[in-house]
Structures are given as structure tokens and as C-alpha cells.
C-alpha positions in Angstrom: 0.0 0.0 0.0 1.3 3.7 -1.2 2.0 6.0 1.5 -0.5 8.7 2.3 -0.8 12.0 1.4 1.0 14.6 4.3 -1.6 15.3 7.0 -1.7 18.6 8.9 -1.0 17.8 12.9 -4.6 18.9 13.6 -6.3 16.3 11.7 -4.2 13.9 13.8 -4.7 15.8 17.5 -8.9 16.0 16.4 -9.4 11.9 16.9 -9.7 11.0 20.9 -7.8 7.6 20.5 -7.7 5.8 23.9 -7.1 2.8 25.5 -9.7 0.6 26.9 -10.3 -3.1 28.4 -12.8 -5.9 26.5 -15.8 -6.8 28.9 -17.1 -9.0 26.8 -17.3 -10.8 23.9 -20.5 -11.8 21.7 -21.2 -13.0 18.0 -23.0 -9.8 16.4 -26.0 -10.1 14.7 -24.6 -9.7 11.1 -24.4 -11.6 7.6 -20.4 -11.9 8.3 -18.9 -13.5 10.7 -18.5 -10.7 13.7 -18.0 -10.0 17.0 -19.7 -7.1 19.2 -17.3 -6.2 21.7 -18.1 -4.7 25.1 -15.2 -2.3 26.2 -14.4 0.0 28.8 -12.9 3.2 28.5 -13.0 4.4 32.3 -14.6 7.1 33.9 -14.2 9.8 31.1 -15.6 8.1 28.2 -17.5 4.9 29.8 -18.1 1.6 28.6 -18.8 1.7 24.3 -19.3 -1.2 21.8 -17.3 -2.0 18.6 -18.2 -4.3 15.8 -15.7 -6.0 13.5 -14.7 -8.7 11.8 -12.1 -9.6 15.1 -12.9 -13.8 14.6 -9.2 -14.4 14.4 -9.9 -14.6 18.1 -11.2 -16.9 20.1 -13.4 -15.2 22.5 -12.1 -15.9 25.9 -9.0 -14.6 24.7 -10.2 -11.7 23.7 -11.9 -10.6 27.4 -9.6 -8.5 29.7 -7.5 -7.5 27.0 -6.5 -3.9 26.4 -7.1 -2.4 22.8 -6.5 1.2 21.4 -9.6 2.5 19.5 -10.8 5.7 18.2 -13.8 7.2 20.4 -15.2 9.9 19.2 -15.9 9.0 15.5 -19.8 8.7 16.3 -21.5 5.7 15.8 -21.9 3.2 12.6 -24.4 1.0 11.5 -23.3 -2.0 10.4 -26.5 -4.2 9.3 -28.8 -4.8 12.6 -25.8 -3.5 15.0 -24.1 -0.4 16.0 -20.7 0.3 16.2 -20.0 3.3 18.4 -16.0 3.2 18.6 -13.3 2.2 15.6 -10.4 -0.5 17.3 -7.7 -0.1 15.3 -5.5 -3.2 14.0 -3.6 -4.1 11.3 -3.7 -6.7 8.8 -2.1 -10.2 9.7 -0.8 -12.7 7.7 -3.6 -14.3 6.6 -5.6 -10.8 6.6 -6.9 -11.7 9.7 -7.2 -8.4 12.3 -4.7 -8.6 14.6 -5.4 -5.2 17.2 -3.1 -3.0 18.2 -2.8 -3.3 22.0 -0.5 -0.8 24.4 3.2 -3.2 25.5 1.9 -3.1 29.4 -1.0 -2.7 30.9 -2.0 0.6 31.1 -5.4 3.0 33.1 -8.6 2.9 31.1 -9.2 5.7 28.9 -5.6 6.9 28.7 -5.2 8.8 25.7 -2.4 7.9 22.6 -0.5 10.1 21.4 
């Protein structure tokens, strides 16, 4: 994949990307196969819900684990389900999402940067 256009700072410092912890773990209600995460963000942004095609997981691997998401995109429809925060992950070998997680644990809702 090309490299991106150049990107003022401000477009990056506008997305609230934080850190949060999975809850739970359920098969979504959609033609592909997906999971509706439960995830908690802490005090400041709460607990949201993400959809995505994250089966290269089992589930109960999935729950207490810490992901970085975008929060403040607004929320997406995605067939029958609702998808209010973007985890972020890149592509694995087999184009399976693999998530991109903080190296230690870190608090709920801290921000990246």
C-alpha cells in the first residue's frame, strides 16, 4: 500500500484515540462473521461497543485485554448492530485483524498520542 498523502497535525490531535479493556465478547448479529465487543474506556468516556470482523480470536481470549480505538468518531451502523468506537488493527498474515494493544497494561481511557 502507497504511502498517504501529508496530514496537517490537527487532523491527527482532532481523533480522541484511547485505550480501553474488552468486557465482553458476543457474536454480532450480522451476515459476516463478527464480533460485538463490550469495552471499557473508564470514567471519562465509559463503557462503548465495537463491531468488527475480530474472529481471528477466540473469545475468551479476547476478554480482559486492552485495545487502542478511536472514540469519538460517532456511531456506525453496520446491518442490525451499532458500532459506536473504531479499534484499530492491522492486517495479519492471513488478513486476519490482529489489534493493536499498548506493550503493558496501562489505566482505562488513557489517551495515545
Amino acid at each position: 500500500m502507497p504511502a498517504k498523502n501529508l496530514a496537517d497535525y490537527s487532523s491527527f490531535a482532532a481523533l480522541d484515540v484511547r485505550v480501553g479493556s474488552i468486557l465482553a465478547v458476543e457474536d454480532a448479529a450480522t451476515k459476516k462473521p463478527t464480533y460485538r465487543l463490550t469495552i471499557d474506556f473508564g470514567a471519562d468516556v465509559g463503557v462503548k461497543r465495537s463491531c468488527g470482523a475480530y474472529r481471528g480470536y477466540p473469545k475468551e481470549f479476547l476478554v480482559g485485554r486492552q485495545v487502542v480505538a478511536v472514540v469519538n468518531f460517532g456511531t456506525k451502523k453496520m446491518g442490525p448492530e451499532v458500532s459506536e468506537v473504531l479499534v484499530l488493527g492491522v492486517p495479519g498474515p492471513d488478513g486476519e485483524t490482529v489489534f493493536l494493544t499498548p506493550e503493558r497494561t496501562v489505566a482505562l481511557g488513557v489517551e495515545v498520542f
